[in-house]
KEFI-31649 format. One line per 5 residues: their letters; for each residue x, y, z of N, C-alpha, C. Coordinates in Angstrom, 2 decimals. Example, Ala and Ser with C-alpha at 12.3 -4.5 7.8 and 13.67 -1.06 7.14 Angstrom:
residues 2
as = 13.19,-5.69,7.80,12.30,-4.50,7.80,13.20,-3.30,7.80 | 12.85,-2.25,7.08,13.67,-1.06,7.14,12.90,0.03,7.87 .
***
This chain:
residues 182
xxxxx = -0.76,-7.00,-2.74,-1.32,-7.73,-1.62,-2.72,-7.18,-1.33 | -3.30,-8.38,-1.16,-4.88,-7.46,-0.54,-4.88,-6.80,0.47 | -6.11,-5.88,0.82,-5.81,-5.57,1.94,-4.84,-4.47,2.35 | -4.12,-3.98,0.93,-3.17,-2.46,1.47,-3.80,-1.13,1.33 | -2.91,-0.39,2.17,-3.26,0.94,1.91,-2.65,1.40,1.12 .
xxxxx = -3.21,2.50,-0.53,-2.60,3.20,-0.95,-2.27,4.53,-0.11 | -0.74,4.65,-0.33,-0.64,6.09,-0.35,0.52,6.50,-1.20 | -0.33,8.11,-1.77,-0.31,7.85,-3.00,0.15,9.62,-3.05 | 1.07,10.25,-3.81,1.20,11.27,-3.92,1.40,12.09,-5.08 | 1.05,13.05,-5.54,1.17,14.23,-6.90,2.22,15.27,-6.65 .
xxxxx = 3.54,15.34,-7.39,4.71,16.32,-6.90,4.88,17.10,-8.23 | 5.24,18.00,-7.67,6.03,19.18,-8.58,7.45,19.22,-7.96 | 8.02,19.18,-6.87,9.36,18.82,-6.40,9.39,17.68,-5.41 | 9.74,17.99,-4.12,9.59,16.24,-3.18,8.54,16.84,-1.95 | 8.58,17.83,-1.62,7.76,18.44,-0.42,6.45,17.46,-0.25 .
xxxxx = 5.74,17.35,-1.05,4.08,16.48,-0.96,4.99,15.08,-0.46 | 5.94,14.09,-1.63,6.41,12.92,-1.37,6.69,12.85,0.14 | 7.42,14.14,0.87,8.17,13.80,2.31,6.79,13.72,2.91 | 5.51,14.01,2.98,4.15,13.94,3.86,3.99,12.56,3.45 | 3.78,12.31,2.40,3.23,10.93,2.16,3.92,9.90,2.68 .
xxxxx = 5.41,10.01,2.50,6.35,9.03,3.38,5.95,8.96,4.70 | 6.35,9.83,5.27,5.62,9.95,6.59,4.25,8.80,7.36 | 2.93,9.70,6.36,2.39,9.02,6.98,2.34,6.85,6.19 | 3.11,7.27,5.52,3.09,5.10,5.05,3.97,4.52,6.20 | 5.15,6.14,6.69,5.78,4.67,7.87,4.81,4.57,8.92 .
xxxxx = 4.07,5.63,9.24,3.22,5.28,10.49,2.45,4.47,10.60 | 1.76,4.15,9.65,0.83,2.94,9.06,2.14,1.20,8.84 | 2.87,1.58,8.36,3.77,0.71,8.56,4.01,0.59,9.86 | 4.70,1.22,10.16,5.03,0.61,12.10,3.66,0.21,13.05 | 2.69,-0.08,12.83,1.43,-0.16,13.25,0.76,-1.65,12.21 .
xxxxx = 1.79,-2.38,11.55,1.79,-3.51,10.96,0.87,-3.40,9.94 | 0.41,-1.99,9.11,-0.56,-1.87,8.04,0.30,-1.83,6.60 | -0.05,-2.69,5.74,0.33,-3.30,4.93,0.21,-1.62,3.51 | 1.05,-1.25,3.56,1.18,-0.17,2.64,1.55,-0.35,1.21 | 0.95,0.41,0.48,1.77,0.33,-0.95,2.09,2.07,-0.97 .
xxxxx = 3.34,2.01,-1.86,3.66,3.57,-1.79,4.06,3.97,-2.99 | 3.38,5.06,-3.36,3.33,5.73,-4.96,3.22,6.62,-5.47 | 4.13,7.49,-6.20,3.28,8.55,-6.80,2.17,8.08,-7.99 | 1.58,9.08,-7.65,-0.21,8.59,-8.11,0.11,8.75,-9.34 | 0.51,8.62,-10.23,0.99,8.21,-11.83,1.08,7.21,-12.21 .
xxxxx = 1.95,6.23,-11.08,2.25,5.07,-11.48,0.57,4.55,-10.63 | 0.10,4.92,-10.46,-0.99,4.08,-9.79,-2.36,3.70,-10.98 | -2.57,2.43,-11.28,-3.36,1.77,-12.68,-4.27,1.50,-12.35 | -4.75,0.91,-11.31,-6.13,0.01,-9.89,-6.22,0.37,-8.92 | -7.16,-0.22,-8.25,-7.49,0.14,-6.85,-7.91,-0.68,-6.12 .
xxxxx = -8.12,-2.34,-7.08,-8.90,-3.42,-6.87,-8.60,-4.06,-5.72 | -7.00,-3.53,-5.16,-6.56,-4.56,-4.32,-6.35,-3.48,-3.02 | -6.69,-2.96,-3.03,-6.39,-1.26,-1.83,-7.64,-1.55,-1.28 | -7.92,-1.24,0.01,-8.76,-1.62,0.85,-9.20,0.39,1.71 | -8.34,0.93,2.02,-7.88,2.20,1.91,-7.36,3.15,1.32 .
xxxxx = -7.28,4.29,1.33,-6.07,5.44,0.68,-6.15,6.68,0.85 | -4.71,7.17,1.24,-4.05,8.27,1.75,-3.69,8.73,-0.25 | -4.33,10.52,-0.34,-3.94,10.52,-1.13,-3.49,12.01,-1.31 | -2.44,12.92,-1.83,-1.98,13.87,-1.54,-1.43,14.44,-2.96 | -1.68,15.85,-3.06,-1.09,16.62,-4.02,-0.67,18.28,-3.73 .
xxxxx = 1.19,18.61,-4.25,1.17,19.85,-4.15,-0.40,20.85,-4.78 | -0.51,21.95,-4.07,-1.14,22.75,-4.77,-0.45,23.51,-5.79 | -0.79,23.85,-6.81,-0.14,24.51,-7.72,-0.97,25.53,-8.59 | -0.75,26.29,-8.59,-1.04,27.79,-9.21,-2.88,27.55,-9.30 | -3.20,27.10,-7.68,-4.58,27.06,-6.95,-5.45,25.79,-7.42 .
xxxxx = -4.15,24.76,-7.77,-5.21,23.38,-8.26,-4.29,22.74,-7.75 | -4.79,21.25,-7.87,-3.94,19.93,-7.55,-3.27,19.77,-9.22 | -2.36,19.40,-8.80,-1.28,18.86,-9.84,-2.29,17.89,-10.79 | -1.99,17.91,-11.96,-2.77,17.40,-13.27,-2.84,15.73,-13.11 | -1.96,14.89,-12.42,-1.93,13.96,-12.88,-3.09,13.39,-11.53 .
xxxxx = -2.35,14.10,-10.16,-3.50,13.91,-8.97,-4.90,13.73,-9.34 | -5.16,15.07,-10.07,-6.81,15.45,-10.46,-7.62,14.78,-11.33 | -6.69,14.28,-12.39,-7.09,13.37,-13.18,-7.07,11.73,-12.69 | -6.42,11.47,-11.24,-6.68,10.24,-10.22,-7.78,10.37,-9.99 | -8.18,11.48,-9.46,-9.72,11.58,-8.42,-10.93,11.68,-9.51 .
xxxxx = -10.50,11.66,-10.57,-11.48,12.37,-11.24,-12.05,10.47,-11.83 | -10.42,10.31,-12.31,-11.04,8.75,-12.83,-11.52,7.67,-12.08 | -10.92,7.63,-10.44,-11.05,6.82,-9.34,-12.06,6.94,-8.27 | -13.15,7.96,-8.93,-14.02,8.64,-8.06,-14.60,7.46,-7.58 | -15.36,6.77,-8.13,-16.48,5.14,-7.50,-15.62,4.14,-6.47 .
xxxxx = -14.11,4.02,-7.23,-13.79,3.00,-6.36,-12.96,3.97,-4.57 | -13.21,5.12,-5.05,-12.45,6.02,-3.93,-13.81,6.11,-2.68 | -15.20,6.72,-3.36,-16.31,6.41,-2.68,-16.51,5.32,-1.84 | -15.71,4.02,-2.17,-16.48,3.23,-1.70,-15.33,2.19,-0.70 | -14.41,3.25,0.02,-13.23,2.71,0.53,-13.23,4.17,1.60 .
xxxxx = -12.25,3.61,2.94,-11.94,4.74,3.72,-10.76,5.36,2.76 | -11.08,7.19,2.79,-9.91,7.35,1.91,-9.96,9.37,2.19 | -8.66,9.60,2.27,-7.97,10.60,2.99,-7.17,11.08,2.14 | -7.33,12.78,1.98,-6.73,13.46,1.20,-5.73,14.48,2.06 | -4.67,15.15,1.09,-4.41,15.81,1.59,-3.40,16.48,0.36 .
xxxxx = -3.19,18.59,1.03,-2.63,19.17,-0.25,-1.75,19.85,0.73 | -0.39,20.66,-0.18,0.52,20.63,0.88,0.92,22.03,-0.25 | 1.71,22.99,0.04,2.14,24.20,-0.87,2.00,25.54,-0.25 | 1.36,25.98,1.23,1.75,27.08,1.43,2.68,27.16,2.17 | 3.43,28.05,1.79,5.17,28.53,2.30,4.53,29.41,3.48 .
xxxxx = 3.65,29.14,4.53,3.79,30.04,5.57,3.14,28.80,6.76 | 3.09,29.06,7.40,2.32,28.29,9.18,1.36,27.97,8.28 | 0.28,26.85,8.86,-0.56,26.55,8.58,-1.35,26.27,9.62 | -2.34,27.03,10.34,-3.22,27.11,11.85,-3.25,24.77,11.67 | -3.01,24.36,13.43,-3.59,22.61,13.27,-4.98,22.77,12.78 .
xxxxx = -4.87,21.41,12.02,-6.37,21.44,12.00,-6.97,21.73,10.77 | -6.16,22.58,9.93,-6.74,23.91,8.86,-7.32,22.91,7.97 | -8.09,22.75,7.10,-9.32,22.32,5.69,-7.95,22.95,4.81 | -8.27,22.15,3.64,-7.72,22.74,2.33,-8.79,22.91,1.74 | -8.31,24.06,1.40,-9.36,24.82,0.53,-9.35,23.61,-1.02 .
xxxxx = -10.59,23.29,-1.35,-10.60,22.59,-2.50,-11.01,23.44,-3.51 | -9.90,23.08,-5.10,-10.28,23.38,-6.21,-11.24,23.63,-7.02 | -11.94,24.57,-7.16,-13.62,24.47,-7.86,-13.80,23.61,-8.60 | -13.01,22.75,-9.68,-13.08,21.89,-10.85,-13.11,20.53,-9.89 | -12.45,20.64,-8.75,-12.79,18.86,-7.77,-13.42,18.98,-6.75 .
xxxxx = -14.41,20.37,-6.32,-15.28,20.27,-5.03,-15.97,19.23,-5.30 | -17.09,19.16,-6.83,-18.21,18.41,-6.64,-17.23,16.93,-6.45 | -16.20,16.67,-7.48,-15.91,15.11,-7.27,-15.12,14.74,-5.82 | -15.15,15.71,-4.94,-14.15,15.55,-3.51,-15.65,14.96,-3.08 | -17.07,15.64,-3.40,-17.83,15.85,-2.62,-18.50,14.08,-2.53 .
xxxxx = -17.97,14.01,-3.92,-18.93,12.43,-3.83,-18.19,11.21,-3.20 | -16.77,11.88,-3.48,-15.75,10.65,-2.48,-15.64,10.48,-1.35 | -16.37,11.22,-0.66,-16.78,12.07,0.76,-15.15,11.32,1.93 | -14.08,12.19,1.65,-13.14,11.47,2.37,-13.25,11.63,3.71 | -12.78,11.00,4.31,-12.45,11.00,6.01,-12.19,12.29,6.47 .
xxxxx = -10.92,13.08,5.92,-10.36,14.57,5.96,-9.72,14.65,4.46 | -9.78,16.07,4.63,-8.54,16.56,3.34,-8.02,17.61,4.38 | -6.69,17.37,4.92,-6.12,18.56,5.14,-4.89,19.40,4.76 | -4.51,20.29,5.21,-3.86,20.64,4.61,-2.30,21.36,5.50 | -1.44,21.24,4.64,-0.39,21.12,5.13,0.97,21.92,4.29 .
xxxxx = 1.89,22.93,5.27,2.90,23.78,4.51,3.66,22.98,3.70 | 4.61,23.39,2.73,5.10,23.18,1.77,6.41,23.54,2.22 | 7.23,22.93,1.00,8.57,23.30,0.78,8.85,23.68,-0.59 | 9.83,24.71,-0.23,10.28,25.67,-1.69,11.85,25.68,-1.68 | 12.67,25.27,-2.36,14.16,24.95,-1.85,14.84,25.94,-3.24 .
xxxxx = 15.64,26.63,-3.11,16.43,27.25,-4.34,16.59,26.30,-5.13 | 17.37,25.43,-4.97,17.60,24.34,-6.09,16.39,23.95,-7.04 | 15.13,24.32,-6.69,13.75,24.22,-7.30,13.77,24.88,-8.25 | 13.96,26.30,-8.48,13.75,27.66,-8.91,14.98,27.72,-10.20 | 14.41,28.02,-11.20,15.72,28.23,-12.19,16.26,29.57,-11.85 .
xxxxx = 17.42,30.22,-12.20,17.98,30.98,-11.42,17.75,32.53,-11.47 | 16.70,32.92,-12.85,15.97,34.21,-12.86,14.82,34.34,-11.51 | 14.10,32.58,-11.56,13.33,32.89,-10.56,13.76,32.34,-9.01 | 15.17,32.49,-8.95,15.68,32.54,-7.47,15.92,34.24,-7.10 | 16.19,34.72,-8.38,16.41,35.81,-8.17,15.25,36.71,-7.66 .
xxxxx = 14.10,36.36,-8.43,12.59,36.87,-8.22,11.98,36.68,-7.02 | 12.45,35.71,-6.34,11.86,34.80,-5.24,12.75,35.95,-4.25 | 13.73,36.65,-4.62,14.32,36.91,-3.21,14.10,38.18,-3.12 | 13.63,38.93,-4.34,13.28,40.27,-4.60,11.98,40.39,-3.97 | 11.11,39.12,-4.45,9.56,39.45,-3.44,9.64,39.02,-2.56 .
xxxxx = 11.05,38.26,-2.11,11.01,37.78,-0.29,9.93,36.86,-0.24 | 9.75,35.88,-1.22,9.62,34.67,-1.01,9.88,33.96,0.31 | 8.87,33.30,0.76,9.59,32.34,1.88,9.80,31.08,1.43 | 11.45,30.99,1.24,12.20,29.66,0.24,12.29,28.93,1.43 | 11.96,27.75,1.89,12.72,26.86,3.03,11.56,25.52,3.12 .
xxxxx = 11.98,24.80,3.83,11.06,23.78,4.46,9.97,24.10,5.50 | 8.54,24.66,5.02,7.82,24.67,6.26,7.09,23.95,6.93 | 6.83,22.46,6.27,6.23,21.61,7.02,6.01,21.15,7.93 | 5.36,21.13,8.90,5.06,21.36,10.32,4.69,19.41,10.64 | 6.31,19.04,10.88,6.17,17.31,11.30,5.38,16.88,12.36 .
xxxxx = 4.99,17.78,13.46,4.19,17.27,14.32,3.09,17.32,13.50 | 2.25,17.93,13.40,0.81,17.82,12.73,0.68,16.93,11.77 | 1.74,16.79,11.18,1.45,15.63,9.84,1.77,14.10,10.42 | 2.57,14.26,11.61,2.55,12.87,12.31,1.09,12.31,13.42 | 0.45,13.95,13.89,-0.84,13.84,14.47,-1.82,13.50,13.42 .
xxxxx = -1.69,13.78,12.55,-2.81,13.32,11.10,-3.04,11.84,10.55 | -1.69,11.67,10.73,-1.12,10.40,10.59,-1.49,9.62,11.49 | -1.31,9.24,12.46,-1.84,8.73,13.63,-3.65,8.92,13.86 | -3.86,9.41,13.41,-5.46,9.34,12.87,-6.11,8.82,12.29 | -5.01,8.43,11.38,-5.33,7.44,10.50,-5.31,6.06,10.38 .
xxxxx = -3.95,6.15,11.00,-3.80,4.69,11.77,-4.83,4.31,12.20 | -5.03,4.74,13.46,-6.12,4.77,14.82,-7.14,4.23,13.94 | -7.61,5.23,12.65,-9.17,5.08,12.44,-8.74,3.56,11.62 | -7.77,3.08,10.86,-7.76,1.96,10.55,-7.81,0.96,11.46 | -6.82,1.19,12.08,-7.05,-0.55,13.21,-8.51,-0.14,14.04 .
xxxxx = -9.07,0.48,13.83,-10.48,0.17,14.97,-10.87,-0.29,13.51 | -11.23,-0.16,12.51,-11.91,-0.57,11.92,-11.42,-2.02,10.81 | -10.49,-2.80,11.68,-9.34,-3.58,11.22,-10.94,-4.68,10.38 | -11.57,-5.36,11.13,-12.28,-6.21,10.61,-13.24,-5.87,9.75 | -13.81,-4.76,9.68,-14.72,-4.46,8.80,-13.46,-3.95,7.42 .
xxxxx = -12.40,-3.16,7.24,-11.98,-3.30,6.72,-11.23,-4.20,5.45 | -10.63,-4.89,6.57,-9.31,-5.77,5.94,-9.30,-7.27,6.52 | -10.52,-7.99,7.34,-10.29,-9.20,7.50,-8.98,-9.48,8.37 | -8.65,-10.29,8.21,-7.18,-10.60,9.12,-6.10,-10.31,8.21 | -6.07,-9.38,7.21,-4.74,-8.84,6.31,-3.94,-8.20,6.97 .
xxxxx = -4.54,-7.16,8.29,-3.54,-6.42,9.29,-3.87,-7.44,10.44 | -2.93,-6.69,11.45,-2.32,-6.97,12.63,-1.79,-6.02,13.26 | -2.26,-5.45,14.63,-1.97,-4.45,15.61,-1.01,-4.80,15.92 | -0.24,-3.78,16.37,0.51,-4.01,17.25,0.76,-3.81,18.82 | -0.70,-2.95,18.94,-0.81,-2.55,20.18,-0.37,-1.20,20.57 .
xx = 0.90,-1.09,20.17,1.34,0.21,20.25,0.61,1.74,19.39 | 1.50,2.98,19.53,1.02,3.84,18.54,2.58,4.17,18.45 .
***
């Protein structure tokens, strides 16, 4: 459909997917016409008007298939409202906090110039870990659990919204529809 928002996510387990869900229902309940994906299956952009786009961090980069999105989608990402975000530390994350970007995607973050990239805790679940490195994980006292902090990623979210429906007509023509609410 014309007129949707991608959002679009890079996983190594589901932790990044549960942010991205998130913010597509908020945009959904706010009558914004979403498409929802991990960024693998994503081929175009021709018909995305926006995009929410998100990847675990992993051993201090975005996941390969993410990086190689931004890297190939840089022009049509430039030239659309479009919002990043990376998710992987197992501790608090201060509101508000910047993700630190990857040296190999500062310059191409720099030219897509997004709205925000922020950043957001992670989840690490045993069932993740093969079972030498559950064992390892508990010897260095790993912090294994869900730390994602749902208010902030629903305040982020709602930011986004917001910044879409004010900008409903320059955007998207009459493809959305407010609802008035938040």
């Amino acid at each position: 459909m014309i007129g949707e928002v991608l959002v679009a996510f890079g996983i190594k387990h589901e932790s990044t997917r549960g942010i991205a869900a998130a913010v597509a229902e908020i945009l959904r309940e706010a009558g914004i016409p979403v498409e929802f994906a991990a960024i693998d299956a994503v081929r175009n952009l021709g018909h995305v008007r926006a995009a929410v786009l998100g990847s675990v961090v992993y051993d201090g980069g975005w996941l390969p298939g993410a990086h190689d999105f931004l890297v190939a989608h840089e022009r049509e990402l430039a030239a659309i409202p479009t919002w990043l975000f990376a998710s992987g530390p197992l501790e608090h994350v201060p509101p508000g906090a910047k993700a630190d970007l990857p040296d190999d995607l500062v310059e191409t973050i720099g030219r897509i110039g997004p709205r925000d990239v922020a950043l957001f805790a992670g989840s690490l679940q045993p069932h993740h870990l093969a079972s030498g490195l559950r064992l390892l994980s508990r010897l260095a006292r790993t912090n294994v659990g869900d730390h994602r902090d749902w208010v902030a990623i629903e305040r982020w979210a709602n930011g986004i919204r917001d910044a879409l429906l004010a900008e409903q007509p320059a955007v998207v023509g009459t493809a959305w529809r407010s609802t008035g609410g938040s």
